[in-house]
C-alpha positions, -999 to 999 in steps of 0.1 A, spaced: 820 631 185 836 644 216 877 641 213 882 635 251 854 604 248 869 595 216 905 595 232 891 575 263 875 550 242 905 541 223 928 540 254 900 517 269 902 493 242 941 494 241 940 487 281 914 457 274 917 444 244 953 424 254 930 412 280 906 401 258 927 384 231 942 368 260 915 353 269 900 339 234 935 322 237 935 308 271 895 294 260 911 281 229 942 263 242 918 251 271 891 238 247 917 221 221 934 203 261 900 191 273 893 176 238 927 157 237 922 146 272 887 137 265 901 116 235 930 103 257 913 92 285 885 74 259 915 56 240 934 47 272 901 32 290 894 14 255 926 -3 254 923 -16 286 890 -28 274 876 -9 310 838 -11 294 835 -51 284 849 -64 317 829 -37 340 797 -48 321 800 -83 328 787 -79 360 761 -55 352 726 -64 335 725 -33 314 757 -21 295 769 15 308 798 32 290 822 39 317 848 50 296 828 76 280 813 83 315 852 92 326 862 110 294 832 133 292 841 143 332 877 147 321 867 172 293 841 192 316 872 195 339 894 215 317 869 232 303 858 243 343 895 250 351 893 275 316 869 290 320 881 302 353 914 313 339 895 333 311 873 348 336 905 357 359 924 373 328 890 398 322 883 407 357 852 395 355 847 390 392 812 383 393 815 353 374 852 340 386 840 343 422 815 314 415 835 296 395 860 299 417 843 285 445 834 256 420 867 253 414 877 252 452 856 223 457 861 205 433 899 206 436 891 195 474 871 167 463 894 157 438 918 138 464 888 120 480 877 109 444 911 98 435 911 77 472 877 66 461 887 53 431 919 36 438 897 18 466 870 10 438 896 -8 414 911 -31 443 877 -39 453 871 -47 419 903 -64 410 900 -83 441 868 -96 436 866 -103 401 904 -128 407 881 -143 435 856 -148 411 872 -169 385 894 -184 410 861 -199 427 852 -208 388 881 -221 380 882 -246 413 844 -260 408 851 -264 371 889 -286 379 869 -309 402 838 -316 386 818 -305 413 801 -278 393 788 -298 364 773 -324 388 755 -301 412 742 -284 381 728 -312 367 713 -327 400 696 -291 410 685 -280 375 700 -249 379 731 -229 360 761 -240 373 769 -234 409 798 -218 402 790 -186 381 763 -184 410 794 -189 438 814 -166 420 788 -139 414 778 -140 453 814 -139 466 819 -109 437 791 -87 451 801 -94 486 836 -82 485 822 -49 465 795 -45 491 823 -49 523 844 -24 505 812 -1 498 817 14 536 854 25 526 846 40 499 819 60 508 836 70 539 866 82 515 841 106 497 831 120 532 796 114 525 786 120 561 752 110 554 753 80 538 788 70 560 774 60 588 741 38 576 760 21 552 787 13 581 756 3 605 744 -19 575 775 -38 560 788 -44 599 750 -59 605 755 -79 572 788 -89 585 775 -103 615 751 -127 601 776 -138 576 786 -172 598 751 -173 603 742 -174 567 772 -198 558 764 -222 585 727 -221 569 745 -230 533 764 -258 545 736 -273 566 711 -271 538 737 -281 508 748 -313 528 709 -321 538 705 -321 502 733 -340 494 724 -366 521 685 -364 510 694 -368 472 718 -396 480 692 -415 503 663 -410 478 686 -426 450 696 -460 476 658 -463 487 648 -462 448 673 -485 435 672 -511 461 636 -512 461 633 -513 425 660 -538 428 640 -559 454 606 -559 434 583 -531 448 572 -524 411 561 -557 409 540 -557 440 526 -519 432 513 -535 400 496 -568 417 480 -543 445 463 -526 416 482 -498 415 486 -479 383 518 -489 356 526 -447 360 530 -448 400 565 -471 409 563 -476 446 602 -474 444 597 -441 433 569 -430 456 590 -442 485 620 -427 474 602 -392 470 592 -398 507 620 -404 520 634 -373 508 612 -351 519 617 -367 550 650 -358 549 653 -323 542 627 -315 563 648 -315 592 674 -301 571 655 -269 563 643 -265 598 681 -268 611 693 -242 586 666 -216 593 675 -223 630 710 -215 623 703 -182 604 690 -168 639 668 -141 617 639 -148 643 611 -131 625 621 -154 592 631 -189 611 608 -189 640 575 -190 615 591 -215 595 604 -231 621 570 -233 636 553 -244 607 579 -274 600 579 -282 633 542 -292 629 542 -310 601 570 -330 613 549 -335 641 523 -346 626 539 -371 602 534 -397 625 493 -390 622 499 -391 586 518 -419 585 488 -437 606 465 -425 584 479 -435 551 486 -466 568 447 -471 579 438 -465 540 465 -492 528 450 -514 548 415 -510 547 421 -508 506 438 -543 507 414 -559 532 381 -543 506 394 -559 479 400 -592 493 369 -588 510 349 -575 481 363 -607 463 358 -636 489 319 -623 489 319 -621 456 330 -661 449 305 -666 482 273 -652 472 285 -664 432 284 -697 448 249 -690 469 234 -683 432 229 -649 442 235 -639 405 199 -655 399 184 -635 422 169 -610 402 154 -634 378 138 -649 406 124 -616 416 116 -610 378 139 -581 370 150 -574 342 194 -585 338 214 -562 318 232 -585 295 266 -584 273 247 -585 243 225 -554 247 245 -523 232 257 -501 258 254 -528 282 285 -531 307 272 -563 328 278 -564 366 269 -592 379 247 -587 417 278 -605 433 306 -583 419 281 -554 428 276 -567 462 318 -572 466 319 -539 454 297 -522 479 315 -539 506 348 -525 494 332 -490 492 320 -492 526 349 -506 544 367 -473 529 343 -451 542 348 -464 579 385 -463 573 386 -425 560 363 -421 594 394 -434 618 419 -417 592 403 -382 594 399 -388 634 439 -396 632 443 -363 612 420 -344 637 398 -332 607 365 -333 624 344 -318 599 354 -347 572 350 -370 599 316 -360 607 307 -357 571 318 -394 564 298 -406 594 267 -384 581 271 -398 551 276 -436 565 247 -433 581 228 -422 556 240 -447 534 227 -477 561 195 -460 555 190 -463 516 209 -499 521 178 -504 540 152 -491 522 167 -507 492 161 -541 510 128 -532 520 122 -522 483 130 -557 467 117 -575 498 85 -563 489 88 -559 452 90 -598 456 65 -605 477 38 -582 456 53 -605 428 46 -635 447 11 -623 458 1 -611 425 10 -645 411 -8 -668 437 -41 -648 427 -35 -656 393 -31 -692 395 -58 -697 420 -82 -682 397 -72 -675 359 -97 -646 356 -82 -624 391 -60 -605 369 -74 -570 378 -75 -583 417 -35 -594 411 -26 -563 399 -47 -540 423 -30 -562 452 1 -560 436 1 -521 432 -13 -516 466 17 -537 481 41 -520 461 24 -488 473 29 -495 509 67 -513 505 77 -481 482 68 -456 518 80 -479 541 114 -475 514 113 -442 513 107 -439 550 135 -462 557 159 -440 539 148 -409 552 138 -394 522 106 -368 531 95 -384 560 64 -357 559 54 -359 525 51 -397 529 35 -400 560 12 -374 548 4 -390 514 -2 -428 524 -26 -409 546 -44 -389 520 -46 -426 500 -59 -443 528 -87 -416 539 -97 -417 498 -100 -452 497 -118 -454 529 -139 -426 514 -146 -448 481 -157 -477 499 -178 -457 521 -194 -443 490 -194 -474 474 -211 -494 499 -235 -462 507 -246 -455 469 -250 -488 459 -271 -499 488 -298 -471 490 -327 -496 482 -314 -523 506 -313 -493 537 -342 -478 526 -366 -508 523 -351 -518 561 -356 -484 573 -390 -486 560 -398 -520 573 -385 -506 608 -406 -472 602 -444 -500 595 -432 -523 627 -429 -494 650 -460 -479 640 -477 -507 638 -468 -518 673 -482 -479 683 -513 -486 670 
């Protein structure tokens, strides 16, 4: 080896290596710091129990105090390892870490100004939080309302609202301490837009919590004094079933009578017009047409009690007419209570009935006209009308099921042997009553008019043959008589 390279290698090393044992020291001394402070800062944030009382508000558990420890450690360990690369003039890596350094020594007041502005905003807002907890639980209001609404109790739900509010108005100031310039200003735009509507929104609250209040306390006086007057009672003699209280039903109505008006008012008084003017709009209907709905229940109510007394007047009247016997007379057979299966109805109950069913149907006519529902209004009076028809026919039918009946039977006694005759009279009658039925009711006016027509031309066509066939002798003994008298008369 070369002395002179020998000789400038050793005095290199004796220049550098002070530097360099400096250096493992300075790494050292700063690794063994940013551990303790790391531990410190852990312990200290653990004491003050920083991690269970930041959580509370948060639905998934985040360690802050590690968070703040582990950027404590990587601290230290940037500040070392920018004195170790100082102390070997290593210049192309302390330049950057320098810079690092530079900035984040700059930023490190702004943090610190963040984060003193973080803890009042959280200190203030979690004593305003139990304060507001504290108040509703002293006065009993929060149990109450809880119980009413069916909720959790209105004031964790108070207290976390007013908690994220007074984070979210100190949100702006803390950004702006950063000097986020980006995210400054639209946060600044946002909470003083928020801000704004704030009386807005707490006028909405108290119109809609007292409209409740007033709604709830309304329902329970309708209920009770109803109740307490009867209305049960007379729900049960209408008919109506033992499930359905008409204190209850009423109560329910007026209620939603009630906060109608009250949801309308508060969506006015958020002045949000592309939320409140829809609603608004919509409500505004419906409260307008409660009075139609109103009518129209009213019309059914009536119409319903008027059927059934109806229905049971002509029931007693046409019992008393012996219009039960009727179909014995006309020799039908009478389901009775004796045959399994068999629920009797008597004609008159039936009759009642049919009344009552009908007298509904022109009442949900004028109550769908009321509504302005035309296409069940002209579907009722289709159906009306058709039902007139097969009424009809259905008259029609037994009028002339009992007069074939009656025919049939006058044959037979005048002469014990006219069965056949009775029963081909009787079919044919039945025959022509069953398409003047069907015709009646509108039921293939076509295919009947077309088929009695077809019977008639084959019965006209029997007796034609009939009548032809069996007198071929008879015409052609005359035709010959006439054939011998004309030519004798020639000749």
């Amino acid at each position: 080896m070369n002395p002179s390279i020998a000789d400038q290698l050793r005095l290199s090393l004796g220049n550098y290596l002070p530097l360099l044992l400096g250096a493992i020291a300075i790494l050292l001394v700063g690794l063994v710091l940013a551990l303790l402070v790391k531990a410190g800062i852990r312990k200290a944030l653990t004491l003050l129990r920083l991690d269970e009382r930041l959580n509370q508000q948060t639905a998934t558990p985040i360690q802050f105090s590690a968070i703040a420890a582990a950027t404590g450690f990587w601290f230290i360990i940037l500040l070392t390892l920018l004195a170790m690369f100082s102390t070997l003039r290593f210049d192309a890596l302390y330049l950057p870490f320098s810079s690092l350094a530079s900035e984040v020594m700059l930023y490190l007041p702004r943090i610190f100004l963040a984060g003193v502005l973080a803890l009042i905003a959280w200190v203030l807002a979690i004593v305003l939080k139990l304060a507001i907890n504290k108040l509703t639980a002293a006065t009993l209001l929060d149990e109450k309302l809880s119980e009413s609404a069916g909720v959790r109790p209105i004031g964790l739900i108070l207290g976390d609202v007013v908690f994220w509010l007074v984070l979210l108005l100190f949100l702006p100031a803390i950004v702006s301490a950063l000097q986020i310039e980006g995210l400054t200003a639209p946060l600044t735009d946002l909470t003083q837009r928020f801000t704004a509507t704030l009386p807005n929104i707490f006028a909405a609250a108290v119109i809609g919590f007292a409209g409740w209040l007033l709604a709830k306390v309304l329902r329970g006086l309708t209920t009770n004094l109803l109740a307490a007057a009867g209305a049960d009672g007379l729900g049960l003699r209408l008919g109506l079933p033992a499930d359905i209280r008409v204190s209850r039903l009423v109560g329910t109505l007026v209620f939603i009578f009630v906060i109608i008006p009250t949801i309308i008012a508060a969506l006015d008084a958020l002045r949000i017009a592309a939320i409140s003017d829809p609603a608004v709009g919509m409500l505004a209907q419906f409260m307008a047409a409660v009075p139609n709905i109103f009518a129209a229940a009213l019309i059914l109510l009536v119409a319903w009690l008027v059927g059934r007394a109806v229905s049971s007047l002509l029931a007693r009247l046409l019992d008393n007419l012996g219009f039960d016997r009727l179909p014995e007379r006309l020799g039908l057979r009478v389901c009775t209570d004796a045959q399994d299966g068999c629920h009797r109805y008597r004609p008159s109950e039936l009759a009642g009935r049919l009344a009552w069913f009908f007298i509904l149907l022109f009442a949900s006519v004028e109550a769908a006209n009321r509504l302005d529902f035309t296409g069940v209004r002209d579907l009722l009076v289709v159906f009306i009308d058709f039902g007139a028809d097969v009424l009809l026919g259905s008259v029609i039918l037994i009028v002339g099921y009992w007069l074939a009946e009656l025919v049939a039977r006058a044959i037979v006694q005048a002469n014990a042997q006219n069965v056949v005759p009775a029963r081909i009279a009787r079919i044919a009658i039945l025959a022509l009553v069953l398409a003047m039925g069907l015709r009646a009711m509108g039921i293939a006016d076509d295919i009947i008019n077309l088929g009695f027509g077809l019977i008639l031309g084959a019965v006209a066509v029997a007796i034609a043959l009939a009548f032809g066939l069996g007198g071929r002798e008879a015409a052609g003994k005359l035709a010959q008589r006439w054939v011998d008298k004309y030519l004798g008369g020639k000749d």
